[in-house]
PyMOL commands that place a pseudoatom at each C-alpha (Angstrom):
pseudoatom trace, name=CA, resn=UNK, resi=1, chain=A, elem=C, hetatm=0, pos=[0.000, 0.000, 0.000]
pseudoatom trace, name=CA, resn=UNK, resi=2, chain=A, elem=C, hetatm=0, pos=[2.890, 2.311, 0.894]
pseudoatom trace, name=CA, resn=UNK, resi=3, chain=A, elem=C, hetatm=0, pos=[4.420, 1.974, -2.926]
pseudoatom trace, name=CA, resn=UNK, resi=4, chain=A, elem=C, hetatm=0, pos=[0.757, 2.654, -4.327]
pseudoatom trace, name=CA, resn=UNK, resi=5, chain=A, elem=C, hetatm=0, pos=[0.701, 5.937, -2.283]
pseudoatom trace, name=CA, resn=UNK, resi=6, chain=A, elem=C, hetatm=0, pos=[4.609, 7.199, -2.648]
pseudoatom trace, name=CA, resn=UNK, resi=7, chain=A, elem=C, hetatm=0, pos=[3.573, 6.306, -7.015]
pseudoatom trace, name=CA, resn=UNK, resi=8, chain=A, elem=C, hetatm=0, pos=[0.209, 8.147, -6.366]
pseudoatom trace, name=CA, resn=UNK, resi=9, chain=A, elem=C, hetatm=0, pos=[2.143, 11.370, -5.101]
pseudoatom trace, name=CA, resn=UNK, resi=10, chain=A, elem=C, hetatm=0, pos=[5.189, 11.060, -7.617]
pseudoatom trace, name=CA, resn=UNK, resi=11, chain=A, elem=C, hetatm=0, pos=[2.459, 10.803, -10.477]
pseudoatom trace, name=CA, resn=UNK, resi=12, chain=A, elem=C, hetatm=0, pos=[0.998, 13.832, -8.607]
pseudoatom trace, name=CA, resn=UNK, resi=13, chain=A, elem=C, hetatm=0, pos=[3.931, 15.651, -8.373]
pseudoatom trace, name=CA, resn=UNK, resi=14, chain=A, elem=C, hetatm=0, pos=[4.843, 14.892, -12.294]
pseudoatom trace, name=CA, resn=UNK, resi=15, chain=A, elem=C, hetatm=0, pos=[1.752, 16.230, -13.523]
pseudoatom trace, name=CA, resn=UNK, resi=16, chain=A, elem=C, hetatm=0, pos=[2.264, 19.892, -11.774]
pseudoatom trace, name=CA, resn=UNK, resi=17, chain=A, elem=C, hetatm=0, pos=[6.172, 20.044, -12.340]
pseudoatom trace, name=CA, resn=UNK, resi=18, chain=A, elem=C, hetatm=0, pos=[5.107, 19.502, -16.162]
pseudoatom trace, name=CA, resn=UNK, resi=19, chain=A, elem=C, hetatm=0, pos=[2.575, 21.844, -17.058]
pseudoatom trace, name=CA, resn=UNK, resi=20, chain=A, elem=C, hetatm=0, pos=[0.018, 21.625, -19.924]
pseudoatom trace, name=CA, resn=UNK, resi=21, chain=A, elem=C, hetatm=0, pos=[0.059, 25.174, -22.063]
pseudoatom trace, name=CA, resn=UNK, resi=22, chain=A, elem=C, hetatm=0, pos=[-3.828, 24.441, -22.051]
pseudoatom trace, name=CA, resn=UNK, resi=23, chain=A, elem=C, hetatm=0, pos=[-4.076, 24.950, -18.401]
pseudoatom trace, name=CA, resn=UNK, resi=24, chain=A, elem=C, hetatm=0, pos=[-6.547, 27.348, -17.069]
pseudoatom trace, name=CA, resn=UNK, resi=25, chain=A, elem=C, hetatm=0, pos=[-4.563, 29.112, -14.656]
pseudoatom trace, name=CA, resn=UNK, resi=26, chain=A, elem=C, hetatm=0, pos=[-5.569, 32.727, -14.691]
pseudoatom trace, name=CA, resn=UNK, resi=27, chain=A, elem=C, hetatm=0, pos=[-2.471, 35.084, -13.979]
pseudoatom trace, name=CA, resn=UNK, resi=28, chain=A, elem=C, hetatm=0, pos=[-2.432, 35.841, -10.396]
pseudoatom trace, name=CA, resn=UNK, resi=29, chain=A, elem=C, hetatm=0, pos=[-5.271, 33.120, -9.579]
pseudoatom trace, name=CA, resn=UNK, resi=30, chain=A, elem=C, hetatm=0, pos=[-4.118, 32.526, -5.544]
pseudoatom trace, name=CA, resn=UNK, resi=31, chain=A, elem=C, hetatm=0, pos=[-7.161, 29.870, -5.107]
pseudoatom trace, name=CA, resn=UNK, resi=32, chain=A, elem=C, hetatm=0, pos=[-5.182, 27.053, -2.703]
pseudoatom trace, name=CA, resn=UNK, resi=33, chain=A, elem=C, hetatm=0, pos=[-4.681, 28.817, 0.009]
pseudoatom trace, name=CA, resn=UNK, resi=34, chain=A, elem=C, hetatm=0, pos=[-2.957, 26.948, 4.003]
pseudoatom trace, name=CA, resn=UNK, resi=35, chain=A, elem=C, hetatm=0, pos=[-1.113, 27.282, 7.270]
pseudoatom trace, name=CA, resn=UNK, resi=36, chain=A, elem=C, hetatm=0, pos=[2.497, 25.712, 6.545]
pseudoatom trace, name=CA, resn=UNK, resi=37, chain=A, elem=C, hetatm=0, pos=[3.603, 25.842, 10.380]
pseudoatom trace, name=CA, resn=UNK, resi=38, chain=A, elem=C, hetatm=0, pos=[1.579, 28.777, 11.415]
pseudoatom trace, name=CA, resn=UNK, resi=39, chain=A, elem=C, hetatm=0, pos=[2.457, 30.672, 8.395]
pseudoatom trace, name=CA, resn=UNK, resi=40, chain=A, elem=C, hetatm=0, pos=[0.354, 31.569, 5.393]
pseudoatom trace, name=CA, resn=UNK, resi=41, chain=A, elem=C, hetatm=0, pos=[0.746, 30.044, 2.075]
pseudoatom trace, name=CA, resn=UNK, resi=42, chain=A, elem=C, hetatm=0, pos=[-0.643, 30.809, -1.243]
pseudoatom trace, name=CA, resn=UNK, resi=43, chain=A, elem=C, hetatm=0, pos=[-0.754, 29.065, -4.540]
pseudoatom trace, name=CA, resn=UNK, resi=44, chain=A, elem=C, hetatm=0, pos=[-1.927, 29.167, -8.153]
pseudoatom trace, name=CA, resn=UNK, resi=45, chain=A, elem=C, hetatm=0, pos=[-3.815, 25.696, -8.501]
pseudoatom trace, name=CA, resn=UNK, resi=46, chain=A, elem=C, hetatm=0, pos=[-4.838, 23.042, -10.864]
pseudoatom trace, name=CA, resn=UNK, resi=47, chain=A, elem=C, hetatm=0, pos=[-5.482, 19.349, -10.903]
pseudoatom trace, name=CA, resn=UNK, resi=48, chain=A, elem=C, hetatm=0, pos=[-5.679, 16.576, -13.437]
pseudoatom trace, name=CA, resn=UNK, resi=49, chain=A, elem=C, hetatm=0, pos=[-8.226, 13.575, -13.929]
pseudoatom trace, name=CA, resn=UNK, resi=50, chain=A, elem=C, hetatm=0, pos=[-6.741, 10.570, -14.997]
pseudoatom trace, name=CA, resn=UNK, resi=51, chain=A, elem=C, hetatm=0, pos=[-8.466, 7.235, -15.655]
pseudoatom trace, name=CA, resn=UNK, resi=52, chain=A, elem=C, hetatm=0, pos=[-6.084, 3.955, -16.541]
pseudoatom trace, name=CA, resn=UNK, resi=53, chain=A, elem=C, hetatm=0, pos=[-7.585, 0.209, -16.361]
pseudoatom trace, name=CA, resn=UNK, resi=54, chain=A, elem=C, hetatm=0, pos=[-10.012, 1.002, -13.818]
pseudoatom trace, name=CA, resn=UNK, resi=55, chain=A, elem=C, hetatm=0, pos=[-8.298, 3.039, -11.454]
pseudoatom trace, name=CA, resn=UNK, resi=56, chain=A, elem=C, hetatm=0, pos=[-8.415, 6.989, -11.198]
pseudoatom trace, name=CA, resn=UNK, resi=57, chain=A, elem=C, hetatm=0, pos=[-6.316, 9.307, -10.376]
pseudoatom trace, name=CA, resn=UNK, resi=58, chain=A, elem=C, hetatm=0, pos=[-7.356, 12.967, -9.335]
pseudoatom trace, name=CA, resn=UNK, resi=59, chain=A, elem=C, hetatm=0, pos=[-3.989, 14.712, -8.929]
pseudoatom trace, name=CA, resn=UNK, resi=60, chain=A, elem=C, hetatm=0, pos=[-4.635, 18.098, -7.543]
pseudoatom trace, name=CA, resn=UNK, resi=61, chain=A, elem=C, hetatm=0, pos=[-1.852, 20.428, -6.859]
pseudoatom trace, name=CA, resn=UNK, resi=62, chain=A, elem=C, hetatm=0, pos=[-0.508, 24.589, -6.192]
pseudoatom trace, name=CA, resn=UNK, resi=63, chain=A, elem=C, hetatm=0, pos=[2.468, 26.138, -6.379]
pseudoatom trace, name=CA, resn=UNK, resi=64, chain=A, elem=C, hetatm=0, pos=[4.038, 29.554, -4.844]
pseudoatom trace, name=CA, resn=UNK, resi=65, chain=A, elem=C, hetatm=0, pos=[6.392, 31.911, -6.506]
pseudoatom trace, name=CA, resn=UNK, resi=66, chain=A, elem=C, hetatm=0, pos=[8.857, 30.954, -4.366]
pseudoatom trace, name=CA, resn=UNK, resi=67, chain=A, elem=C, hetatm=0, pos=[8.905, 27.360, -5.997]
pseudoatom trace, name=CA, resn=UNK, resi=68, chain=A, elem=C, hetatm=0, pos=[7.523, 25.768, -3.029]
pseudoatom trace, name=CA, resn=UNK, resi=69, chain=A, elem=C, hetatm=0, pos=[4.254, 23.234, -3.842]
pseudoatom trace, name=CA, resn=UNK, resi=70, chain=A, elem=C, hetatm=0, pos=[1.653, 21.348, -2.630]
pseudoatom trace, name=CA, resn=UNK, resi=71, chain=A, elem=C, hetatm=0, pos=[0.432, 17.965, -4.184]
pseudoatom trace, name=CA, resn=UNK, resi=72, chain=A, elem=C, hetatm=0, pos=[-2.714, 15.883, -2.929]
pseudoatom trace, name=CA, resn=UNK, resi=73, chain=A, elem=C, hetatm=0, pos=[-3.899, 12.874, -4.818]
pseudoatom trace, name=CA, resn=UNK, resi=74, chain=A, elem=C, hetatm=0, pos=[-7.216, 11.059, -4.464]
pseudoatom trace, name=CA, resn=UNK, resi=75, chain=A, elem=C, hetatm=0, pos=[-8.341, 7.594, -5.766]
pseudoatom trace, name=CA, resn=UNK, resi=76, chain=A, elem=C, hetatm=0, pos=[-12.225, 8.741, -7.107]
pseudoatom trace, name=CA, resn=UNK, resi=77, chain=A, elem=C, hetatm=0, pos=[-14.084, 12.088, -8.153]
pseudoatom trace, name=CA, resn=UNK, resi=78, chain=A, elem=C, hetatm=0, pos=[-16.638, 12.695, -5.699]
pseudoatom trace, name=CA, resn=UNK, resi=79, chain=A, elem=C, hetatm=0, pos=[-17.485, 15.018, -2.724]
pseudoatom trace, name=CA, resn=UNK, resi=80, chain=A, elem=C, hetatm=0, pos=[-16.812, 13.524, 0.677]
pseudoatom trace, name=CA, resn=UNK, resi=81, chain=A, elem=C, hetatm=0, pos=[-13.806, 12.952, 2.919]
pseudoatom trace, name=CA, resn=UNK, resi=82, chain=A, elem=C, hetatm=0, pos=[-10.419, 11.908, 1.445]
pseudoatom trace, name=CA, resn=UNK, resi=83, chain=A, elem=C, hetatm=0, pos=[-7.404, 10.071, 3.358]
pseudoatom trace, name=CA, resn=UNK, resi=84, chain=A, elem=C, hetatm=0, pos=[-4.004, 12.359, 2.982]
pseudoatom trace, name=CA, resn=UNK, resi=85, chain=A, elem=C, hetatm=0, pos=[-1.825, 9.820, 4.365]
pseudoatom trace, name=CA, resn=UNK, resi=86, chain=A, elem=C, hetatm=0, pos=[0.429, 8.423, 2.146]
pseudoatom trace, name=CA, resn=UNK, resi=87, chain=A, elem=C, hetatm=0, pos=[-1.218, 11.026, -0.473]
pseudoatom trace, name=CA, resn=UNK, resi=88, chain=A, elem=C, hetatm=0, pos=[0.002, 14.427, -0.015]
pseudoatom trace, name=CA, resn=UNK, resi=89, chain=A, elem=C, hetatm=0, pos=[3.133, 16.265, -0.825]
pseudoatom trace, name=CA, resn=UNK, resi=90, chain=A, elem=C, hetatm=0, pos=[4.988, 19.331, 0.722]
pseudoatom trace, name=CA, resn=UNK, resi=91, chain=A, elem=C, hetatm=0, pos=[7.797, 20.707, -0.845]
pseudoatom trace, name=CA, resn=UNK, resi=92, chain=A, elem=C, hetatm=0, pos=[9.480, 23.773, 0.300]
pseudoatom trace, name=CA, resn=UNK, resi=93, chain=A, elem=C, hetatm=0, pos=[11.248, 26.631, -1.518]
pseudoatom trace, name=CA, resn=UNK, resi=94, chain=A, elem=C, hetatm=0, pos=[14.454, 24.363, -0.762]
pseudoatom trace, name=CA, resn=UNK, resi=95, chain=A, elem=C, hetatm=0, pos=[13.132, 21.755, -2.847]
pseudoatom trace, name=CA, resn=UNK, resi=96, chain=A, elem=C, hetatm=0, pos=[12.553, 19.075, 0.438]
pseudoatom trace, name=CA, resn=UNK, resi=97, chain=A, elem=C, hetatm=0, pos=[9.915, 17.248, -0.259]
pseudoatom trace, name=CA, resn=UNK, resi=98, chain=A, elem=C, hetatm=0, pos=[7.849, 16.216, 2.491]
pseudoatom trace, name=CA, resn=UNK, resi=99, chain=A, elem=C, hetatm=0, pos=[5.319, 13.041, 1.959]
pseudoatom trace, name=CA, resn=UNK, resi=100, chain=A, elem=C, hetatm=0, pos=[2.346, 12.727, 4.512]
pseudoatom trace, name=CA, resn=UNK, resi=101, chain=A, elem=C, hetatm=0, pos=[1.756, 10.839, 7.782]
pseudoatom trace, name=CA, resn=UNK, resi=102, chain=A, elem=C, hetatm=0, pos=[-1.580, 11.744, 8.414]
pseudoatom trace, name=CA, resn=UNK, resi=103, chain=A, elem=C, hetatm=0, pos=[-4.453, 14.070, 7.151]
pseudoatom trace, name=CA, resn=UNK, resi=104, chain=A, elem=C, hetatm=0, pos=[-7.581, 14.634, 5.322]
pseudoatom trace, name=CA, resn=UNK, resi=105, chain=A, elem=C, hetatm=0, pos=[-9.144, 16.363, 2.433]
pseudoatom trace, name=CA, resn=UNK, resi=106, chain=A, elem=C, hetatm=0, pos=[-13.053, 17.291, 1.736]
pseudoatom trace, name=CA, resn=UNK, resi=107, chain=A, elem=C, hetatm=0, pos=[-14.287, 17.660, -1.134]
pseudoatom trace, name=CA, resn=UNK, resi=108, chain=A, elem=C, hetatm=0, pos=[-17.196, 20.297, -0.715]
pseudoatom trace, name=CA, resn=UNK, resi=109, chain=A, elem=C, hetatm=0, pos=[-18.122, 21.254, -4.083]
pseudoatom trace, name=CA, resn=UNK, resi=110, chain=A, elem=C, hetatm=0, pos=[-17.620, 19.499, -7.655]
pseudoatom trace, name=CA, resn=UNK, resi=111, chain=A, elem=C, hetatm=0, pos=[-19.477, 21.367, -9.971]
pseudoatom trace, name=CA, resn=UNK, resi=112, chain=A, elem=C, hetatm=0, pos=[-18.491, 20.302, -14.000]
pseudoatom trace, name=CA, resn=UNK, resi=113, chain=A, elem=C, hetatm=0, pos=[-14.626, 21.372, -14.080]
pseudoatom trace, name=CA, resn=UNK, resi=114, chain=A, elem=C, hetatm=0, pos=[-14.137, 22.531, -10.749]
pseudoatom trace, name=CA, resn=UNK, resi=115, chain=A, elem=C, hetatm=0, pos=[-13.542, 21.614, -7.076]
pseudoatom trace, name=CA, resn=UNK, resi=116, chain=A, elem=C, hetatm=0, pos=[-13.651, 23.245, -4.113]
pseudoatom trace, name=CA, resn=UNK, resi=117, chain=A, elem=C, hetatm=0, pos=[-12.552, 22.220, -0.577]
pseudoatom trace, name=CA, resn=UNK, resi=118, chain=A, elem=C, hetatm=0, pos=[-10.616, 21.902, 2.717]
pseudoatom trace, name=CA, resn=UNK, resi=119, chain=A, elem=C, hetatm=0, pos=[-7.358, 19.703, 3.748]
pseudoatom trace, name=CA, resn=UNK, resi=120, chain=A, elem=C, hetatm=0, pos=[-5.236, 19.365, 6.508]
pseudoatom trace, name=CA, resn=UNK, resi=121, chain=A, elem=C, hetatm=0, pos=[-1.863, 17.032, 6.907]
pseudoatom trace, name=CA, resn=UNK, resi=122, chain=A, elem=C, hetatm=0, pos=[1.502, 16.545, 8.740]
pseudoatom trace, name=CA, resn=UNK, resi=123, chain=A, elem=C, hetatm=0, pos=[4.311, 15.620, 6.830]
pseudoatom trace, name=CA, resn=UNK, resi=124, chain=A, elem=C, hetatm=0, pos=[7.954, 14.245, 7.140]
pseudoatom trace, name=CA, resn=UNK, resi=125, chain=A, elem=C, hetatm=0, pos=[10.796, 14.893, 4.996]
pseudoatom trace, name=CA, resn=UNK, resi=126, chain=A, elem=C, hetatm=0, pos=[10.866, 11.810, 2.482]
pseudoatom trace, name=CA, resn=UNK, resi=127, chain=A, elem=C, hetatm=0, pos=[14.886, 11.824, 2.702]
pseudoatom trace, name=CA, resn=UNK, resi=128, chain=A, elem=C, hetatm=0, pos=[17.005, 12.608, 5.391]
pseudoatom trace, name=CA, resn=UNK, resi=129, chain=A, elem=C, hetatm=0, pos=[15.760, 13.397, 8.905]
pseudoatom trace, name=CA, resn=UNK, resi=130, chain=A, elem=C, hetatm=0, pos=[14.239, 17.259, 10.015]
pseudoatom trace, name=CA, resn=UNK, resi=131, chain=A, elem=C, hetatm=0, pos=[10.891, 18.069, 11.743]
pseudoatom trace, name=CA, resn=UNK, resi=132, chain=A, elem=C, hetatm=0, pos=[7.765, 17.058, 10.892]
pseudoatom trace, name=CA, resn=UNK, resi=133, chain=A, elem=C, hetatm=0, pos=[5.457, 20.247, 9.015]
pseudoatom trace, name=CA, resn=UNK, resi=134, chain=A, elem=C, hetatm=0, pos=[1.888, 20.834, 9.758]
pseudoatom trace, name=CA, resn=UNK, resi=135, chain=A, elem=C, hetatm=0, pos=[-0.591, 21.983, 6.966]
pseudoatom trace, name=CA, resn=UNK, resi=136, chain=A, elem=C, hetatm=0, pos=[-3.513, 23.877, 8.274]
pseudoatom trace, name=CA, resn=UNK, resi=137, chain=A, elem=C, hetatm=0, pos=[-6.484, 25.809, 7.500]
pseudoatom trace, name=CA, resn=UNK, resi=138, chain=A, elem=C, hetatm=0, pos=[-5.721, 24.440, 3.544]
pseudoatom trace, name=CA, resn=UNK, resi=139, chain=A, elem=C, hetatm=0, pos=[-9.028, 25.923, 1.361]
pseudoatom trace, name=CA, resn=UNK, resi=140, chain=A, elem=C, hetatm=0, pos=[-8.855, 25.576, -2.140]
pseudoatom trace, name=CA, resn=UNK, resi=141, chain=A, elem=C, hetatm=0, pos=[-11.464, 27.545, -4.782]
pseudoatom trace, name=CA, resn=UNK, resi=142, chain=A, elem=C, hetatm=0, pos=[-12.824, 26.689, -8.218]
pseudoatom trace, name=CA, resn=UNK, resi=143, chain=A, elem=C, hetatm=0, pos=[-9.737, 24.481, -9.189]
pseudoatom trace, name=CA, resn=UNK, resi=144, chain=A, elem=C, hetatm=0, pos=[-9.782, 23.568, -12.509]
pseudoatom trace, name=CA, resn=UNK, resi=145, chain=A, elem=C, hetatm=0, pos=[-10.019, 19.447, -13.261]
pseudoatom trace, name=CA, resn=UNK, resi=146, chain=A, elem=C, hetatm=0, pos=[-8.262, 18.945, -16.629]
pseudoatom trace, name=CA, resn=UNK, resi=147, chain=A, elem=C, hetatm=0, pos=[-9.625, 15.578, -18.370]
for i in range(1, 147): cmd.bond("trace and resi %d" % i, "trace and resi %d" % (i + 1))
show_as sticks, trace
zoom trace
């Protein structure tokens, strides 16, 4: 289960490091907004649908000016409550990635292209040792869902 997660995030990860030119990210669009240890973050978000022999993949991720990002991946598209662990990624301006121990992730609105929600998770550094991060108070707005 582990692998299935740490492949969920990496294909997470790949789909936001390699932007589409179709992407519907409007200039300045801040619409993931969180707490990364007490301190606001911002982020221009998007998120891909992807459907392969039977399994999906929602892949919805931000990123800052600063080069720091946020991926979360789910397993279906639906409203309702979403496991983080295992399914979420932190990285900071640094470029540490951080992969997550616990959390969750609502999904209050799904209307046609867009989501809308809430999420919450701690997360270690996947390599190396250093402290734990907590992601709070994380809203995201009208996301766009690529197909």
């Amino acid at each position: 289960m582990k692998i299935k997660s740490l492949l969920l995030a990496l294909l997470a990860f790949v789909f936001f490091a390699c932007p589409d030119k179709e992407d519907e990210i409007p200039a300045g669009s801040l619409n993931v907004e969180a707490s990364v240890d007490g301190k606001a973050w911002q982020g221009s978000g998007n998120s891909q649908l992807t459907k392969v022999a039977g399994f999906t993949v929602w892949a919805i991720g931000a990123g800052a000016t600063d080069r720091s990002n946020m991926a979360l991946t789910l397993d279906a598209e639906r409203t309702g409550n979403f496991d983080l662990k295992g399914n979420a990624i932190w990285t900071t301006a640094d470029q540490v990635v951080h992969s997550a121990t616990s959390g969750t992730l609502v999904i209050t609105k799904l209307d046609g292209n867009k989501a809308s929600g809430t999420f919450s998770f701690k997360a270690k550094p996947m390599s190396g040792s250093g402290p734990e991060v907590s992601i709070t108070n994380g809203t995201f707005t009208d996301v766009n869902i690529a197909r």
